[in-house]
Residue, then its C-alpha position, 0 to 999 in steps of 0.5 A: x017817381x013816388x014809392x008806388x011806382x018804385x015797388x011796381x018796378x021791383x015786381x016788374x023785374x022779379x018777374x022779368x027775373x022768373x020769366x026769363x031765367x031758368x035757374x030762377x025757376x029752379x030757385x022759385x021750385x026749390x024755395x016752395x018745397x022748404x016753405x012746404x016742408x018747414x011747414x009740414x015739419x014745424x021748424x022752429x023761428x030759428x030755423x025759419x029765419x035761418x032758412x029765409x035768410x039762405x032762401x034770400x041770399x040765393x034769390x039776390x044773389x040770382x038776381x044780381x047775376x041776371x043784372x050783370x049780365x044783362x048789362x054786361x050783354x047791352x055794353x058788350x055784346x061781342x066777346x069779351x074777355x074780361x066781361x066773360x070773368x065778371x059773368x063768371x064771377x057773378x054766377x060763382x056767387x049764385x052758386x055760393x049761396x046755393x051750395x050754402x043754402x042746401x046746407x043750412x036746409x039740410x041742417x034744418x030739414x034733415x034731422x025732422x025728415x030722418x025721425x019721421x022715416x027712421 
């Protein structure tokens, strides 16, 4: 397999990844407004490699979850309990670097939104 082939498989899932989760699409919503925003609002270099590194941390994190529980589905389609607590597990992540991500852009964003309406 060349490199190519390597990256059209990576966009392959990420799509897959978009298409077919709904979380993701909040994610893909929600990832637009903060590149809108830091724009509109001028943020800082800091800020953005803040802002990307939480943005990133979300979408792996998103991303890794569908992974487990696709593969957890295909292994063990029936229930099973302790599939049931990595499934768990993998979307306590998700939500993690979400809640942490919200942080970081209300850190970032928040300030600039408030002098512009105060």
């Amino acid at each position: 397999m060349n490199r190519l082939q390597s990256f059209k498989f990576a966009f392959k899932g990420l799509l897959t990844l978009v298409k077919s989760q709904p979380n993701a699409r909040i994610h893909l919503l929600a990832t637009l407004a903060v590149i809108i925003a830091g724009i509109l609002l001028q943020v800082t270099a800091g800020e953005w490699c803040s802002l990307t590194l939480a943005m990133t941390a979300v979408w792996v994190a998103e991303a890794l979850n569908t992974a487990i529980e696709q593969l957890a589905d295909a292994v063990s389609p029936d229930f099973h309990p302790a599939i049931a607590r990595a499934k768990d597990v993998a979307a306590a992540a998700v939500l993690i670097a979400a809640l942490g991500a919200v942080i970081i852009a209300i850190l970032v964003l928040g300030p600039p939104l408030l002098s512009r309406f105060v």
